[in-house]
Wavefront OBJ file of the C-alpha trace (Angstrom):
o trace
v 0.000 0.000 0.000
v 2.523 2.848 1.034
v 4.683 1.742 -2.305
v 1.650 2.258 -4.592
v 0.451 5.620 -2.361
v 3.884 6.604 -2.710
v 4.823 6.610 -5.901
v 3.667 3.690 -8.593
v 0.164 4.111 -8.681
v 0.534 7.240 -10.570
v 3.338 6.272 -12.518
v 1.564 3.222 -13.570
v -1.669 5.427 -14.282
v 0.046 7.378 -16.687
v 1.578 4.430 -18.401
v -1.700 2.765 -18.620
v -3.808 5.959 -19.540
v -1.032 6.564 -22.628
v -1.700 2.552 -23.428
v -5.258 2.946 -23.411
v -5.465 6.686 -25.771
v -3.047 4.680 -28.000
v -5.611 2.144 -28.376
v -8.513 4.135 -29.101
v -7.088 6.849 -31.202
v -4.761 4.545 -33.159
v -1.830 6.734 -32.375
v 0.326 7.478 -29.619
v 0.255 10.505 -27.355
v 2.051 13.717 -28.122
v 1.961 15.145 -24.991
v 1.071 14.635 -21.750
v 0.436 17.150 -18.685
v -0.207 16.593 -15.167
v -2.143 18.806 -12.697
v -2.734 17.943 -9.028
v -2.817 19.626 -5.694
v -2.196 19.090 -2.068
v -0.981 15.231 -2.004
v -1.193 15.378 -5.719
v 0.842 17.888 -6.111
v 3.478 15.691 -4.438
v 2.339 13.513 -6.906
v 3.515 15.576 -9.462
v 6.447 16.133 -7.889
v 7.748 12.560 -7.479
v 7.180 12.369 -10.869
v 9.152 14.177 -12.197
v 11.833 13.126 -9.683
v 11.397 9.297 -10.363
v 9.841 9.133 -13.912
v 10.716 11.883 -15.878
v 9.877 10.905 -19.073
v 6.007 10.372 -18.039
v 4.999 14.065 -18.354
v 6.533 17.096 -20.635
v 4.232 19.623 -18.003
v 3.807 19.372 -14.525
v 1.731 21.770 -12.463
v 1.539 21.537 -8.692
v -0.164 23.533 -6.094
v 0.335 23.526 -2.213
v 2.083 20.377 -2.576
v 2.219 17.594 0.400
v 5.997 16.847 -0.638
v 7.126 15.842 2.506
v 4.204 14.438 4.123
v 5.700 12.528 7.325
v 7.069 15.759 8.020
v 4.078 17.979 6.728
v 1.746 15.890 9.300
v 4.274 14.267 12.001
v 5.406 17.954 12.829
v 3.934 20.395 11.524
v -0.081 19.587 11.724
v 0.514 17.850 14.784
v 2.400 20.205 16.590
v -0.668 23.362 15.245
v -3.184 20.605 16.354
v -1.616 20.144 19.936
v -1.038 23.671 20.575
v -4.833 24.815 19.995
v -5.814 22.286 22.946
v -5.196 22.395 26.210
v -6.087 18.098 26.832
v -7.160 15.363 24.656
v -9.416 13.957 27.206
v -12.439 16.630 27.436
v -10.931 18.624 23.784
v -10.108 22.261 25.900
v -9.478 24.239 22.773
v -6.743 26.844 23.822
v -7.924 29.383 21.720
v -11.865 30.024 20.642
v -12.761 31.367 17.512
v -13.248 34.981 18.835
v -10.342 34.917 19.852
v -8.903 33.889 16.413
v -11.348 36.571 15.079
v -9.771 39.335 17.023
v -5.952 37.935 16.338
v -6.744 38.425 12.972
v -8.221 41.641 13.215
v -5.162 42.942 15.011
v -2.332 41.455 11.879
v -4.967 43.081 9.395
v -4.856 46.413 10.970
v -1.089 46.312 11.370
v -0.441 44.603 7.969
v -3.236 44.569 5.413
v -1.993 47.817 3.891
v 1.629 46.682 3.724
v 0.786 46.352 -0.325
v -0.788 49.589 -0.485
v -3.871 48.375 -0.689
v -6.400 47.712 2.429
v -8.529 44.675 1.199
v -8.230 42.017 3.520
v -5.461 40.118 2.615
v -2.053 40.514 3.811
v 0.205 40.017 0.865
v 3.596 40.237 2.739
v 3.152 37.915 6.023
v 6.437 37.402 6.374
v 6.960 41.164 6.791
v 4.139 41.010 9.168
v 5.176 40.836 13.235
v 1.515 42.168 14.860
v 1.875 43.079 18.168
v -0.935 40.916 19.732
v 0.708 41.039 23.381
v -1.803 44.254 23.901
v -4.324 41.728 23.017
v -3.974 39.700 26.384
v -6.929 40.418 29.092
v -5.284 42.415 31.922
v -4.510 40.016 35.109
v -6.722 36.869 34.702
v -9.095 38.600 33.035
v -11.610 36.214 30.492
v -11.693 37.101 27.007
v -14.863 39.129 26.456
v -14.579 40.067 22.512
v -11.698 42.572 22.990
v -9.051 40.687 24.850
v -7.072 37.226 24.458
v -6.545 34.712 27.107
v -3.105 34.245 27.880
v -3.182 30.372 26.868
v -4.568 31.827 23.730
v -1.744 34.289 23.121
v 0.835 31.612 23.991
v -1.095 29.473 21.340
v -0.789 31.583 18.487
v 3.027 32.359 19.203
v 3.240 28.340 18.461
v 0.946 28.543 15.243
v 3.410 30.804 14.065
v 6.603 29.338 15.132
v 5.866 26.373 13.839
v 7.659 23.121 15.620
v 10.925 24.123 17.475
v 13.224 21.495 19.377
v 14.252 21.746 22.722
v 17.606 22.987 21.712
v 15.457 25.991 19.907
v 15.974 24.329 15.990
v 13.045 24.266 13.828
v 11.403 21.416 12.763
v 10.448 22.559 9.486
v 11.050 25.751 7.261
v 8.341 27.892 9.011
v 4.829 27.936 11.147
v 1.416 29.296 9.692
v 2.001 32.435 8.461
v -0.174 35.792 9.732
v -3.161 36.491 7.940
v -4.180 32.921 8.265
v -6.348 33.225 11.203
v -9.670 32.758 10.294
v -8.695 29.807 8.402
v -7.822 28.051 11.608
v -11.352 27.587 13.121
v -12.842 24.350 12.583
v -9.380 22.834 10.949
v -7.692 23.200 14.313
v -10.100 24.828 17.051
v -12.189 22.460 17.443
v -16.032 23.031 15.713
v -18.024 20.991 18.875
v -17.013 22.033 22.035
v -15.568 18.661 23.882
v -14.707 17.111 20.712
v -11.362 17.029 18.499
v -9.794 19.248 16.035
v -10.250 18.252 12.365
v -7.055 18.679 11.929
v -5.898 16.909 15.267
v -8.064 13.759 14.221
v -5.858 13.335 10.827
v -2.833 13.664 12.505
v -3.503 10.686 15.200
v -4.650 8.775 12.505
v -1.434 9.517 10.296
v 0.474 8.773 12.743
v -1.309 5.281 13.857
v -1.327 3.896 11.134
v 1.145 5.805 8.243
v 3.710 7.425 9.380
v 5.866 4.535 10.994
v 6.125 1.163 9.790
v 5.665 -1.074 11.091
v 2.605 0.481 12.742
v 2.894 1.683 16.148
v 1.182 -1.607 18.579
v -0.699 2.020 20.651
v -2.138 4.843 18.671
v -0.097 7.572 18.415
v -1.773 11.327 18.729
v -0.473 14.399 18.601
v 0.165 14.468 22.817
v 1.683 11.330 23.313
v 4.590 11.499 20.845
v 6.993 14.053 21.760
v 7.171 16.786 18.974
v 10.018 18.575 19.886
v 12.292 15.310 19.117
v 14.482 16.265 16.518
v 15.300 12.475 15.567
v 11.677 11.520 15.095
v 12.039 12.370 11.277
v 14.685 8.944 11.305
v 11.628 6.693 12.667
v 9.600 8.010 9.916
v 12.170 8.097 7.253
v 11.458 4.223 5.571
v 7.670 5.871 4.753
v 9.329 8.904 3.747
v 11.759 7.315 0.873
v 8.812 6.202 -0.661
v 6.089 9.010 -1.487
v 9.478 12.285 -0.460
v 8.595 14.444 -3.439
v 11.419 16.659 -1.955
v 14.387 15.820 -3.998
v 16.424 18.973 -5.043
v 18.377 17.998 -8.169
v 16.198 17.547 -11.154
v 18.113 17.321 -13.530
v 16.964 14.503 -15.613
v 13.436 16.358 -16.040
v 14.967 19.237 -16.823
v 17.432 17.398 -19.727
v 13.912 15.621 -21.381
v 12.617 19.287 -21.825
v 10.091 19.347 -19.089
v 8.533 22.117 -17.272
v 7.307 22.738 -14.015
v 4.745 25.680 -12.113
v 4.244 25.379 -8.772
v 1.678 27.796 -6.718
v 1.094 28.699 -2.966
v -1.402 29.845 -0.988
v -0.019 32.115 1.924
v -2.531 31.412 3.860
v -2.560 27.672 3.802
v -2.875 25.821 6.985
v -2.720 22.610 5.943
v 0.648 22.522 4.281
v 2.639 25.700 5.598
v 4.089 27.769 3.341
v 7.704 27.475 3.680
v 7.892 23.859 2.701
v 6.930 24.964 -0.977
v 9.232 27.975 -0.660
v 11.892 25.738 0.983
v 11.759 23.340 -1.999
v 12.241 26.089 -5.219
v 15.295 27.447 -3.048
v 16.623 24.146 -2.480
v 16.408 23.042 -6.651
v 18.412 26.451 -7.030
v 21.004 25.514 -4.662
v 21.231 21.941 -6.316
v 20.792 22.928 -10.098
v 22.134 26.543 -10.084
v 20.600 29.114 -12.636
v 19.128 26.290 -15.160
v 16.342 26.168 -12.120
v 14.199 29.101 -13.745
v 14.705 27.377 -17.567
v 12.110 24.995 -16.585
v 10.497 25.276 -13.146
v 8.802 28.600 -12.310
v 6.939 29.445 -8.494
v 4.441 31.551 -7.449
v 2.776 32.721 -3.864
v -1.016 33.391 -3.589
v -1.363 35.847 -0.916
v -4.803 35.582 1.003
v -4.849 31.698 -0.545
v -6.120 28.890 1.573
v -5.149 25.422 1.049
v -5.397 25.190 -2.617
v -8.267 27.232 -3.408
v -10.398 29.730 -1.180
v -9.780 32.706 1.479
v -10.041 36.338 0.590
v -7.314 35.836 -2.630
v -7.232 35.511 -6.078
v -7.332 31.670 -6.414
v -8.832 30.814 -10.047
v -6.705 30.655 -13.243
v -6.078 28.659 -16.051
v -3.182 26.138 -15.078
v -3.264 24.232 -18.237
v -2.788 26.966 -20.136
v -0.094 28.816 -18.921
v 1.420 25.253 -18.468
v 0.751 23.925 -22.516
v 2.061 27.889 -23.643
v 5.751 27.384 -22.070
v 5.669 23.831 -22.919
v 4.317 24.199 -26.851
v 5.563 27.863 -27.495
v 8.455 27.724 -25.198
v 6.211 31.166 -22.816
v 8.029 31.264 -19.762
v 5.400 32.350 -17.048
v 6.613 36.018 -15.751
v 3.317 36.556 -14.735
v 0.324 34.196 -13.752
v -3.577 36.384 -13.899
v -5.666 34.853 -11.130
v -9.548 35.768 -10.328
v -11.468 35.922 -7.498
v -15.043 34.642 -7.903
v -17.900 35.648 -5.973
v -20.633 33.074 -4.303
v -22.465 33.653 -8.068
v -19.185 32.516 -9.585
v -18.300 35.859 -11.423
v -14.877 37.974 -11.437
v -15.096 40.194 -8.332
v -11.685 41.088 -9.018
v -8.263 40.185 -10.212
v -5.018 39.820 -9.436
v -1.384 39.225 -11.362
v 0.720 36.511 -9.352
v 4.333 37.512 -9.957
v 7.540 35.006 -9.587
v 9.025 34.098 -6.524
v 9.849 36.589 -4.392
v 7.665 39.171 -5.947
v 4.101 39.122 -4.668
v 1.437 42.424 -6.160
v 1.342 45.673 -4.195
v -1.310 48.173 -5.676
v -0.076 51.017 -7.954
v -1.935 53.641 -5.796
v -3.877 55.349 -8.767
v -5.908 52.221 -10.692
v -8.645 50.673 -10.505
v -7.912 48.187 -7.583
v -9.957 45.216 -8.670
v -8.450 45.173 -11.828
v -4.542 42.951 -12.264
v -3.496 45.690 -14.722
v -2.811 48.343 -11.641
v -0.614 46.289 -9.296
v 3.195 46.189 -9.823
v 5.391 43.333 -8.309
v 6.640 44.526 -4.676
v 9.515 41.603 -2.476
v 8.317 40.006 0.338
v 11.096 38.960 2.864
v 12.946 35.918 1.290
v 13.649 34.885 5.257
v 11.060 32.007 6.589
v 8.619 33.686 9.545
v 10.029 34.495 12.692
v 9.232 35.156 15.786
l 1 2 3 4 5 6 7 8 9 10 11 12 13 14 15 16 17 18 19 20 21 22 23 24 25 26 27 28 29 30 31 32 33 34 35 36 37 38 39 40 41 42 43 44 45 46 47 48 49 50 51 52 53 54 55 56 57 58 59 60 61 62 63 64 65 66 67 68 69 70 71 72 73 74 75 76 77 78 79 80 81 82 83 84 85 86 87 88 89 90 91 92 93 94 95 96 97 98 99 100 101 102 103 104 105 106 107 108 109 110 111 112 113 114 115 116 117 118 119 120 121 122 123 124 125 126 127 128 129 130 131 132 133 134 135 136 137 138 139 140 141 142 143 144 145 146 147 148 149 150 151 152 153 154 155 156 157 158 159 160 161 162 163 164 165 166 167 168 169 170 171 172 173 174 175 176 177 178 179 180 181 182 183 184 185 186 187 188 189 190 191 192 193 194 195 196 197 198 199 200 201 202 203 204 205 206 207 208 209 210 211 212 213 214 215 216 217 218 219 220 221 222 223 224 225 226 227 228 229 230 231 232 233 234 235 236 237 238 239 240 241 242 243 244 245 246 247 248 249 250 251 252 253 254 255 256 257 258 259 260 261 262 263 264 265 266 267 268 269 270 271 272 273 274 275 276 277 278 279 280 281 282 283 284 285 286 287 288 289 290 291 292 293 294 295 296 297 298 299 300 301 302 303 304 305 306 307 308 309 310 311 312 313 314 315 316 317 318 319 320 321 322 323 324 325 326 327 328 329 330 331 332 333 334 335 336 337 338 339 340 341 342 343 344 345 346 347 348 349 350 351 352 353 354 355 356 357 358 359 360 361 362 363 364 365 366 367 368 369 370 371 372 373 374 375 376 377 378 379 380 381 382
């Protein structure tokens, strides 16, 4: 099972589907793209690592590259950190309380970009003072104060997974801006019940992560997260689905091309593992990096799709214009659609490290009046 989740299933799909157009058609296929997001965007990604030939176009978004890592740490730790038991589910933090965290990082970074709108386009330049949020004394949060526990709560949503010996875990926490997206997914919807997100990561880790499986369920309390060697136990699941791998060189020598997008304010797979990827390929592969894989950051992005952002655009196409007419993507137009499903506005998505920051003087729902600004090319810190 983990061998075919890892990484044949989808190799042998593609063989198969190539078998089966053959067959039909009479003719073989000229060229074949692959789209997926989340784990199949680490699909994608493993593809291209392990069969290069099978695809001339990959495009991934928010990929799940490093799963055991994505979920052992880094869900896990967000999971923990929003409760205060796993016995009676105390959330740490309610969602007025999340409400008025994110309040605070919009009023102290929303215009950042030059434009107030809701979304905070540079998070990483984004440090909110939410100290001045905390109820005075022992105070109970009322709608315009935090709880301590849930101050101390979001400082570990942001940090992401740190060691005892103060190393991270992984690139970066949840980034700010994200707030809103963290009710339900990891403060708990029914009072006295578990996170969504804290109910994936036990069962990841029961019965995925390690292998052999673990003889007692393992959840996000009893395994001890700040256990810098607890990628090793998890490393024989890893080196079959890691979609991680730096040097891809053989993909790029059979022509291929590669777009990968991020949401910034994804709280399923945190931002900096994509980020941490594209900077690792240019370590490995030098300047031939941008010849065939371009990346791009969706501020106000969810997981995938959703939040306040411009999410929608055509993938394929941008994809089949580098890979047919040899168009490099500078630029990527995305849309945000409105519950009636038309264009409320737009938005260009610039190349990695360039985000859009409004001109000051066009129309502001319209892509044609932003510019590209640089977000800080450091991971999130506290």
């Amino acid at each position: 099972m983990r061998i075919d989740w890892g990484y044949l299933a989808t190799h042998l799909t593609a063989v198969m589907g190539k078998q089966v157009v053959e067959g039909y058609y009479g003719r073989g296929v000229v060229r074949s793209y692959f789209l997926g997001s989340s784990t199949g965007g680490r699909q994608g990604l493993v593809e291209a690592q392990r069969f290069p030939e099978d695809f001339e176009g990959i495009f991934v978004i928010a990929p799940a590259y490093n799963e055991t890592s994505v979920t052992t740490y880094s869900i896990a730790w967000t999971a923990r950190a929003m409760l205060r038991d796993e016995v009676n589910f105390q959330s740490a933090m309610t969602n007025a309380e999340a409400e008025l965290i994110h309040e605070r990082v919009l009023e102290e970074c929303d215009g950042m970009d030059g434009l107030v709108d809701g979304i905070v386009s540079l998070p990483r330049k984004c440090h909110p003072d939410l100290e001045c949020l905390v109820c005075v004394g022992n105070g109970t949060a009322n709608g315009t104060c935090i709880r301590q526990m849930a101050f101390e709560a979001a400082k570990k949503v942001y940090s992401g997974p740190i060691s005892l010996t103060g190393h991270r875990q992984v690139p970066e926490g949840l980034l700010p801006g994200s707030e809103v997206a963290w009710k339900g997914t990891y403060i708990p919807s029914t009072t006295g019940q578990p996170s969504a997100w804290y109910t994936f990561a036990k069962s990841f880790l029961s019965y995925y992560a390690f292998w052999p499986d673990p003889v007692v369920p393992v959840t996000p309390f009893s395994i001890n997260l700040t256990d810098s060697s607890l990628i090793k136990q998890t490393s024989k699941t890893e080196s079959l689905e890691y979609g991680g791998v730096a040097d891809m060189s053989k993909f790029h020598l059979l022509g291929g091309k590669m777009i990968m997008t991020q949401g910034l304010q994804d709280v399923a797979v945190a931002p900096g593992f994509a980020k941490d990827l594209y900077e690792r390929v240019g370590l490995a592969m030098g300047s031939v990096r941008d010849d065939f894989f371009r990346f791009f950051e969706m501020p106000g992005v969810n997981h995938v799709s959703g939040g306040p952002g411009a999410d929608q655009y055509d993938a394929l196409g941008v994809l089949v214009d580098w890979v047919e007419n040899g168009v490099a993507p500078e630029t990527i137009v995305a849309s945000h659609l409105g519950d009636d499903g038309s264009i409320e506005f737009t938005r260009p998505l610039y190349r990695y490290p360039m985000v859009a920051g409004y001109d000051g003087v066009g129309d502001p729902t319209s892509w044609e009046s932003f510019v590209p600004v640089r977000d800080s090319e450091n991971f999130w810190d506290l």
